[in-house]
N, C-alpha and C positions, 0 to 999 in steps of 0.2 A: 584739544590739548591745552593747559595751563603749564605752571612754571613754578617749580619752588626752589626758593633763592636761585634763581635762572637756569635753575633743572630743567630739561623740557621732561615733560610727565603724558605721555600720550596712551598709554593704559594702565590700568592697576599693575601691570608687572613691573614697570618703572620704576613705579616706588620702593621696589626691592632694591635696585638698583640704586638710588640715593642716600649718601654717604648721610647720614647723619651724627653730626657728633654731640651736640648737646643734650642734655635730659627733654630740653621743651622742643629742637629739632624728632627728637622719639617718640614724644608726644603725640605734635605733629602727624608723624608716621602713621601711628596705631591709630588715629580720630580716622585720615584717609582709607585707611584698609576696613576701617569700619564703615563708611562710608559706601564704598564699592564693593562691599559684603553683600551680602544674597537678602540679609532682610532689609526690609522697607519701614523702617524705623529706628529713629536715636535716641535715646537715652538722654535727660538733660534736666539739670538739679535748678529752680527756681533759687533768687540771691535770698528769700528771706528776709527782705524787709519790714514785711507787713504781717509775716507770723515764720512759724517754724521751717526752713527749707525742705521741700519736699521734690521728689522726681518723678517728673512725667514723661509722657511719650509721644516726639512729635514724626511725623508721617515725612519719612523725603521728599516725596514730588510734592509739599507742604513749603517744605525749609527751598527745595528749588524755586518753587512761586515768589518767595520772600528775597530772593538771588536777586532775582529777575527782576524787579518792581525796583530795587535798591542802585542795579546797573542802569536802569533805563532812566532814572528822576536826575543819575548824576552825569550821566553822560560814558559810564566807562566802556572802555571795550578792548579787544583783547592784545595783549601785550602789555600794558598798562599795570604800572607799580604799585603795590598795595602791602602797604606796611601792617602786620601782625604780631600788639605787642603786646596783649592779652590774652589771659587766662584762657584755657581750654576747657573749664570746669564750668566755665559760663557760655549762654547761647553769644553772646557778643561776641567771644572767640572764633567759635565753633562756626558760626554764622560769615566771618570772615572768611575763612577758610572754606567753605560753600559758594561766596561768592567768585571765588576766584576760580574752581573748577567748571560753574558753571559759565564764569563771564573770558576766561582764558586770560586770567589775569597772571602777571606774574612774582607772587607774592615770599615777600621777604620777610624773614623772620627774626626778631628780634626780643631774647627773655624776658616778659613780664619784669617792668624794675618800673622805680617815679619817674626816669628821666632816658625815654626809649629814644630820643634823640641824638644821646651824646654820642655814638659812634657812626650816625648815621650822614655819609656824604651827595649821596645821590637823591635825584629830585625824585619825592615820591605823589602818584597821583590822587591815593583813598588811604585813608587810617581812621581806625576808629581810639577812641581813647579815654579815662575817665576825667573827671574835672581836677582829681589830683596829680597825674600824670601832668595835665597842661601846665598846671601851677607850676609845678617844680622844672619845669620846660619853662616857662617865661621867667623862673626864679636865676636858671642858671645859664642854660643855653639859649638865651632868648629868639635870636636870628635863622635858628635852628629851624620854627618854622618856617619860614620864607621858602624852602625844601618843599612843603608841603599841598598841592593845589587846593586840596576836598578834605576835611578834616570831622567828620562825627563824635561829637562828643555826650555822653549818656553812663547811666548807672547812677548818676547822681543828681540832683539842680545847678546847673551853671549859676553862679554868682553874679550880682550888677558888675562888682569889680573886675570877676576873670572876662567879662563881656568887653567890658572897657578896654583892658589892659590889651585882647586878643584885636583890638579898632586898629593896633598901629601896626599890623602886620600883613604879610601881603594872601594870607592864606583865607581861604574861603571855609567860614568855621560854622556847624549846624550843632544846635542842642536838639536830641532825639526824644523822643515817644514812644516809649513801648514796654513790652515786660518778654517775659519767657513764653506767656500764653499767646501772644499775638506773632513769634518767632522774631523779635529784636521791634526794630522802630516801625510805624506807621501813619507816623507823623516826624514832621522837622522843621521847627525853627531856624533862619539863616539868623546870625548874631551880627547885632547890630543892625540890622535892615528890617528886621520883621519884630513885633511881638505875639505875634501867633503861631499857631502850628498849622501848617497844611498838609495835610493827607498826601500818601502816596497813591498811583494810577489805581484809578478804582473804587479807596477807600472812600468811605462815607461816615457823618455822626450824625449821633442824635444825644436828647440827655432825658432823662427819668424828671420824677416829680423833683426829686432831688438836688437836682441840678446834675447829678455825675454824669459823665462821657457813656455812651452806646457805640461800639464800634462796630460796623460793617465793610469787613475788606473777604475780597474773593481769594484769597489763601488761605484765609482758616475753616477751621471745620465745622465751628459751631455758625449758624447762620447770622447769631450777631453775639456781641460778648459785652457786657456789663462790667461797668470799672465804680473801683471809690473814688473816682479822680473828679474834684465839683472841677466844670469849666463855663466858662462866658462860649454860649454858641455863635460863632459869628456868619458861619455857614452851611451848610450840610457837609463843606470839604476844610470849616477852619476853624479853630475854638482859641481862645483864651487860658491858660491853663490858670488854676486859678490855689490850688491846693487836694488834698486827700480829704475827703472823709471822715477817715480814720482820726483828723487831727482837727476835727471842730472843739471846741470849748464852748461849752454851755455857761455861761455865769455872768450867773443872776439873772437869769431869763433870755440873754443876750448873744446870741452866736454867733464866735468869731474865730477862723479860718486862724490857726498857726501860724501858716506860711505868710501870712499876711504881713501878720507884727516882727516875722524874722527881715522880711522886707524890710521892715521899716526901723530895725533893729541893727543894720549891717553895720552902716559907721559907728553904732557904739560901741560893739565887741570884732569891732573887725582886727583884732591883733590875735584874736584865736579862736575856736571852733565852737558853736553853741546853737543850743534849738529850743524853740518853745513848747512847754507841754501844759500839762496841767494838773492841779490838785486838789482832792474833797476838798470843802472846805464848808462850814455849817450853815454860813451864813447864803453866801452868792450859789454851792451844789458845787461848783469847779472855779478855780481860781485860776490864773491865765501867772508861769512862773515860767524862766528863762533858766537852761541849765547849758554852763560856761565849763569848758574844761579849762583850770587853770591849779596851780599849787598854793594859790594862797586862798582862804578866804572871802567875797567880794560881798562887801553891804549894800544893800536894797538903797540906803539915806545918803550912799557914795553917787547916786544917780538921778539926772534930772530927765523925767520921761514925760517932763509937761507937753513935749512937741507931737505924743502921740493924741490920736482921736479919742473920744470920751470911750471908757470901755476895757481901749486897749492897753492898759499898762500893766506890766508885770508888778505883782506883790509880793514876788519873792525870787532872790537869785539864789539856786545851788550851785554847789562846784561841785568836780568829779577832776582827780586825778586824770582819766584819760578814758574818752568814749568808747563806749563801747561801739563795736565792728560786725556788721556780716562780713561772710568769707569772702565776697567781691566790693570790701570798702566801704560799703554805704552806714552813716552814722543808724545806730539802733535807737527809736523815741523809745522812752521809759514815761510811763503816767504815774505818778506819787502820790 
């Protein structure tokens, strides 16, 4: 038996029986009866980060193993509040809502919005959430989490700042690891106490010539699965996360990690949203440029980037009106 919004829900007929009034309580509804439907798979659209969103098919007693590994690293069990304030269109929702029928949780719901806390009074013990939901949680209702025990936070990279800002509060807060193909996180950083990711019960890594991650965890299907994610190995159960792949820069012989220079980028453009990419360029093959959403403007000779390492300096800033978006948030890199 689980619990929605303290429905007790003790077999699929239940669910008929719960009053739902909102679009995302219906939501809700229809994901469950699909769930305890006759077939032994769900349906489930990747966010599209790293190329076109596409949908795959993941296995139940898959997504149950994924439950289970999730309930057991955090401690939950059953009765236990579990705030649901994401998207159903993603495995991070959908995944929530697994954990709670499998762990007998009893999980509350509350419409996808930036700021799932502000009508929320009772103490809750699991939530997951994006890095910009937290923001606009510390921007407004800051105390808000102190509500909160266990708090997952994924779909995007936690910032040095939102890490910082979440040190003065009393909630125990994890940047996650994972994609759609692994069924949500498996791996989790605690914030502020760790810089690495450790594996959940089971999972194991490895990395390629390349350096990217090799994951081996006993709920998936494929016997090991291959990432662009370059990491520092620290263990066979803890890695370094380090950047994508996908976002080295070659130039002038010299390859340097994106994420690197966005690190080391944040107090310059920390007043608004920007990412490093790159561009042909005849001379170096790619060029290492910063691209700022902002309205005005912003000259390259307006900045001193002498404090960066030899290499990494941008040689050119774009602006952009307003970044572009996958359907769950995440900024889209563009290469120029």
């Amino acid at each position: 038996m689980f619990y929605l919004n303290n429905f007790p829900v003790k077999t699929v007929n239940d669910i008929d029986d719960y009053k739902a009034v909102t679009d995302f309580e219906k939501e809700v509804v229809v994901f469950l009866k699909d769930w305890f439907s006759d077939s032994s798979t769900v349906e489930v659209k990747t966010s599209g980060s790293t190329g076109k969103p596409k949908t795959i098919v993941l296995e139940k007693k898959r997504m149950i193993k994924s439950a289970e590994l999730t309930l057991r690293f955090f401690g939950l069990k059953a009765g236990d509040k579990a705030l649901l304030c994401l998207p159903l269109r993603s495995i991070a929702g959908k995944m929530m809502v697994v954990r709670a029928v499998v762990g007998g949780l009893n999980l509350l719901l509350v419409r996808p919005n930036r700021n799932p806390l502000k009508q929320i009074s009772t103490r809750i013990s699991f939530s997951a959430m994006t890095p910009m939901q937290v923001e606009t949680v510390l921007g407004e209702t800051p105390k808000q989490l102190n509500l909160i025990n266990t708090l997952i936070i994924g779909g995007a990279e936690v910032s040095q700042e939102l890490e910082r800002n979440l040190s003065q509060y009393e909630v125990r807060a994890y940047s996650t690891f994972g994609m759609t193909e692994t069924i949500t996180h498996i791996a989790v950083r605690e914030l502020n106490k760790s810089t690495v990711f450790t594996g959940l019960s089971g999972v194991r890594f490895s990395v390629d010539k390349d350096d990217c991650l090799i994951i081996k965890a006993p709920h998936l299907k494929e016997a090991s699965l291959k990432t662009n994610d370059i990491v520092e190995l620290e263990s066979k159960t803890e890695f370094l996360w380090k950047g994508r792949k996908d976002n080295v820069i070659n130039t002038g012989g010299i390859k340097i990690i994106a994420e690197d220079v966005e690190s080391l980028l944040k107090g310059v453009f920390s007043h608004t949203r920007f990412y490093v990419t790159s561009k042909k360029d005849k001379l170096l093959g790619e060029k290492i440029v910063v691209v700022v959403e902002s309205q005005i403007p912003l000259l390259l000779e307006d900045y001193d980037f002498s404090f960066l390492p030899k290499y990494h300096s941008p040689k050119e800033i774009i602006t952009v009106n307003k970044m572009k978006e996958t359907p769950t948030g995440k900024l889209k890199r563009e290469k120029y």
